[in-house]
C-alpha positions in Angstrom: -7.0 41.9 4.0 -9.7 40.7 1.8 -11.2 37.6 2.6 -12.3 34.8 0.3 -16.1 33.3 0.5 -16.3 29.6 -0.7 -19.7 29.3 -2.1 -21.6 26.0 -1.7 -20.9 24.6 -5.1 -16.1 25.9 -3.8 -16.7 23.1 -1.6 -18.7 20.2 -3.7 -15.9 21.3 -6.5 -13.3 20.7 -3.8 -14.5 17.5 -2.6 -14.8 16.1 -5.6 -11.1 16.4 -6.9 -10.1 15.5 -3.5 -12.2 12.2 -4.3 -10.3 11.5 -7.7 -7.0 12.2 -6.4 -7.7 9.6 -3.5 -9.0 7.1 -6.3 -6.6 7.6 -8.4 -3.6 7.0 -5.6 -4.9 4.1 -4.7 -5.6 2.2 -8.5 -1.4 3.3 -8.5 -0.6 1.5 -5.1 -3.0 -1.5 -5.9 -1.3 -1.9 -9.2 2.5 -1.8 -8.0 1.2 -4.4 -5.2 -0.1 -6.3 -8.1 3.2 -5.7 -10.0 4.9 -6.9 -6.8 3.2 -10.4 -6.8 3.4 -10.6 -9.9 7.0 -10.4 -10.0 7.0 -12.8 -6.8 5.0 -15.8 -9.2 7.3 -15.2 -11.7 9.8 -17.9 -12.6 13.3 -16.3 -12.3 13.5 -12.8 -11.7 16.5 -10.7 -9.7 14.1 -7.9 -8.5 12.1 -10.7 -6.3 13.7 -9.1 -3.0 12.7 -5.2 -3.9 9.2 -7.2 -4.4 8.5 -8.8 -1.1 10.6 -5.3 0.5 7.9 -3.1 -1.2 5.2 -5.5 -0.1 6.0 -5.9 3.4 8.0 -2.7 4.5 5.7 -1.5 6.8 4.6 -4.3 8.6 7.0 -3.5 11.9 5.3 -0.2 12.3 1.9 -1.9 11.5 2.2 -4.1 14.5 3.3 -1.4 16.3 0.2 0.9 15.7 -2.6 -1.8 15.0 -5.2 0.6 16.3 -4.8 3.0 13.1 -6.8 1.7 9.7 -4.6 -0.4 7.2 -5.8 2.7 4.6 -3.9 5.2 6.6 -1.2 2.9 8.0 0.0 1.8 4.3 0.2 5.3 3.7 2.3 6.5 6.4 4.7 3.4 6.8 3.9 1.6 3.6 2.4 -1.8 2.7 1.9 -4.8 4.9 0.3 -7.2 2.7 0.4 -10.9 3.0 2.4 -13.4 1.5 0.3 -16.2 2.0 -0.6 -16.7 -1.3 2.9 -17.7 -3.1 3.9 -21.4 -2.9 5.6 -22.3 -0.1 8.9 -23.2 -1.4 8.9 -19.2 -2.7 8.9 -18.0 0.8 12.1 -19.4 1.8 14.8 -17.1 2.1 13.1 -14.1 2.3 12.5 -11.3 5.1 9.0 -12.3 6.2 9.3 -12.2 10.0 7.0 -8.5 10.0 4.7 -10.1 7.6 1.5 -10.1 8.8 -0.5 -13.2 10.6 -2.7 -15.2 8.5 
């Protein structure tokens, strides 16, 4: 069996489209979380419950594994992010009890 050599520049070349792919998942999360609170400061909207699911579906398994990174966390169990920042009369009715602590 022949075997492949990976010169110096293999692995720069590697590293570096490993780097864009991981940029370029995370601009796509953070803008479906923005789309997400957007959709949660909107007036009247139906999808408002798919918005605070998406934004808070991982938060159980978060407080379950709080030793592992948020970065690696979001991406095995989804998001756990906060939702602190809508007015108070928009959290009422929804799932927040996994939310995360301000």
């Amino acid at each position: 069996m022949k075997q492949v050599k990976m010169g110096g520049w293999g692995i720069v070349f590697s590293i570096f489209i490993i780097s864009i792919l991981i940029g370029v998942e995370k601009y796509v999360r953070e803008e479906a979380v923005r789309q997400d609170y957007s959709i949660l400061n909107s007036p009247c909207s139906d999808k408002k419950v798919n918005a605070v699911n998406n934004l808070i579906s991982g938060c159980h398994k978060h407080n379950m594994f709080s030793w592992m990174p948020n970065y690696f966390a979001e991406r095995l169990f989804g998001n756990c992010r906060s939702l602190n920042q809508l007015p108070r009369c928009k959290q009422t009715g929804y799932g927040i009890r996994f939310a995360p602590k301000p």
